[in-house]
C-alpha positions as CSV (number, residue, x, y, z in Angstrom):
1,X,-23.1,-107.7,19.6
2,X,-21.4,-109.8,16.9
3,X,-20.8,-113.5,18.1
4,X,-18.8,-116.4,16.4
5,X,-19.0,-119.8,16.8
6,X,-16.0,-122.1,16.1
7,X,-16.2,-125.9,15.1
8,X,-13.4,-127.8,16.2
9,X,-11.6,-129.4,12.7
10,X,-10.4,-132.6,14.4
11,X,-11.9,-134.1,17.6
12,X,-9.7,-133.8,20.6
13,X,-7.1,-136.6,21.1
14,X,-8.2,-137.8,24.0
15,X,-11.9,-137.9,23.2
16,X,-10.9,-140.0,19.8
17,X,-8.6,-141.9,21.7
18,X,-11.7,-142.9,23.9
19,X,-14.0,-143.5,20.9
20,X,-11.4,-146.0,19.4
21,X,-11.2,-147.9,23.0
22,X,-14.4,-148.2,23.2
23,X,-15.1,-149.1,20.3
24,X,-12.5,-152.5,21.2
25,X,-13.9,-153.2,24.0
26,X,-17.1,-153.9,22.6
27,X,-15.8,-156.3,20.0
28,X,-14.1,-157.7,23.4
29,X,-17.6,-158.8,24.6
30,X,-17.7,-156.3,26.9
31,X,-20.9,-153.8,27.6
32,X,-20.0,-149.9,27.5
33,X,-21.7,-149.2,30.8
34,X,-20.5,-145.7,31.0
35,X,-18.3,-142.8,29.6
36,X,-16.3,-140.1,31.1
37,X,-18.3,-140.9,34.0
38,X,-17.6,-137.9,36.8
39,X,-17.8,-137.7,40.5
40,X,-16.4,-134.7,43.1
41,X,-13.5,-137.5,43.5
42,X,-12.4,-137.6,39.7
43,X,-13.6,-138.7,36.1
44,X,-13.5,-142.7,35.0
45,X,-13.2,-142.7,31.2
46,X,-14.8,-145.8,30.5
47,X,-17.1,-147.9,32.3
48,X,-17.9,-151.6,30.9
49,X,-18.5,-155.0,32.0
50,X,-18.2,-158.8,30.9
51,X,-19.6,-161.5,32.9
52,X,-17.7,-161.8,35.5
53,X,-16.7,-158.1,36.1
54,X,-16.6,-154.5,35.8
55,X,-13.8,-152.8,33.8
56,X,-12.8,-149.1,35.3
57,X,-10.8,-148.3,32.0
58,X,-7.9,-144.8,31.6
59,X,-7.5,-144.0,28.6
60,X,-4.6,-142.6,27.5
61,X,-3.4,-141.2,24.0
62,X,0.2,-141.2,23.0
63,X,2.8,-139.8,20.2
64,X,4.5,-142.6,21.2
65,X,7.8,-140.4,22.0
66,X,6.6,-141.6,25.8
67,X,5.6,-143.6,28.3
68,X,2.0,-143.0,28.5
69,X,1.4,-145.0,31.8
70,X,4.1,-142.3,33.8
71,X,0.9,-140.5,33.1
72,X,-0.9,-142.2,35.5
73,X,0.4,-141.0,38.8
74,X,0.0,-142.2,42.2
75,X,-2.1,-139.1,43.1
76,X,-4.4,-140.0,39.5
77,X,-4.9,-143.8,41.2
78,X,-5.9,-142.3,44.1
79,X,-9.0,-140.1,42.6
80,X,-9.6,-143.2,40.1
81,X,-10.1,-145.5,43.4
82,X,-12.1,-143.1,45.4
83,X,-14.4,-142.4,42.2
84,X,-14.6,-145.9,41.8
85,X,-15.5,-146.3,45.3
86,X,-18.1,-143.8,45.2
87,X,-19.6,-145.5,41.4
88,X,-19.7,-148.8,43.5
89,X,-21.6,-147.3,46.6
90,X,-23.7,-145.2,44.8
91,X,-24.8,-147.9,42.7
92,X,-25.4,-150.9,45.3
93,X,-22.3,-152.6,43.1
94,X,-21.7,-156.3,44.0
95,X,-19.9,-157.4,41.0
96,X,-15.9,-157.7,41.1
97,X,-14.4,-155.1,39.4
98,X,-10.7,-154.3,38.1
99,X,-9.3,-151.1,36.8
100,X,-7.7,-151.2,33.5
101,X,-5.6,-148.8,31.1
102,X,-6.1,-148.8,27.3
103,X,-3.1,-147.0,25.5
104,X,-4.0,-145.7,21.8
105,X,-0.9,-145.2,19.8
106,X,-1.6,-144.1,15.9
107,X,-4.9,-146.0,15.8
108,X,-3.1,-148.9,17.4
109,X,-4.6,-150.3,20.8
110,X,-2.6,-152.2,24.2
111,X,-5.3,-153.1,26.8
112,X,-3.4,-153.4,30.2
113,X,-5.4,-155.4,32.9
114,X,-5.3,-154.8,36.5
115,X,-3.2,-151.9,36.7
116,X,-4.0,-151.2,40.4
C-alpha cells in the first residue's frame, strides 16, 4: 500500500487570519487565553483578556469584495453565546466579558467591540 502525504503550500486563510489577530491583540495588552476554543455548542476563535474583561473574539478573513460581518449570522451569535455560556460556567467565570469581531483584510486589521 503506497501512501502520500501532502503539505499544505500556504496556511489556510482563516487560520492566518487568526494568527495576524492575535498576534494584535497581544500588542493591545491583552492575554491570549485561548484559541479555536470548541464546545458541542460552537467554536470561539480567540479567547483573551485585559484587566477589566474577557474578549470572545470572530475572526473573520475577507477579499474585501464583501461585507465580512453578513458573515456572522443571527444563527452564528447564537452558538457563539451558548459556547460562551458554557466557557463561562465551565470555568467558574466572574469577570465581565464582551464579544468582539476582528476583520483581516490584506494584512490589514478592524477590531469591532461589542458586536452582541
Amino acid at each position: 500500500m503506497f501512501f502520500k502525504f501532502f503539505r499544505r503550500a500556504k496556511p489556510l486563510p482563516g487560520r492566518e487570519a487568526e494568527e495576524t489577530a492575535a498576534r494584535f491583540l497581544e500588542k493591545a495588552s491583552l492575554k491570549i487565553i485561548a484559541r479555536n476554543y470548541h464546545s458541542r455548542f460552537g467554536e470561539i476563535d480567540i479567547i483573551a483578556e485585559d484587566e477589566n474583561a474577557l474578549h470572545f473574539v470572530e475572526v473573520k478573513a475577507t477579499s474585501g469584495n464583501y461585507d465580512p460581518l453578513e458573515r456572522i449570522t443571527p444563527s452564528k451569535m447564537a452558538k457563539i453565546a451558548k459556547t460562551i455560556e458554557y466557557y463561562i460556567l465551565k470555568n467558574d467565570i466572574k469577570k465581565e466579558y464582551q464579544i468582539d469581531a476582528m476583520i483581516v483584510t490584506n494584512g490589514n486589521i478592524e477590531w469591532i467591540k461589542n458586536i452582541f
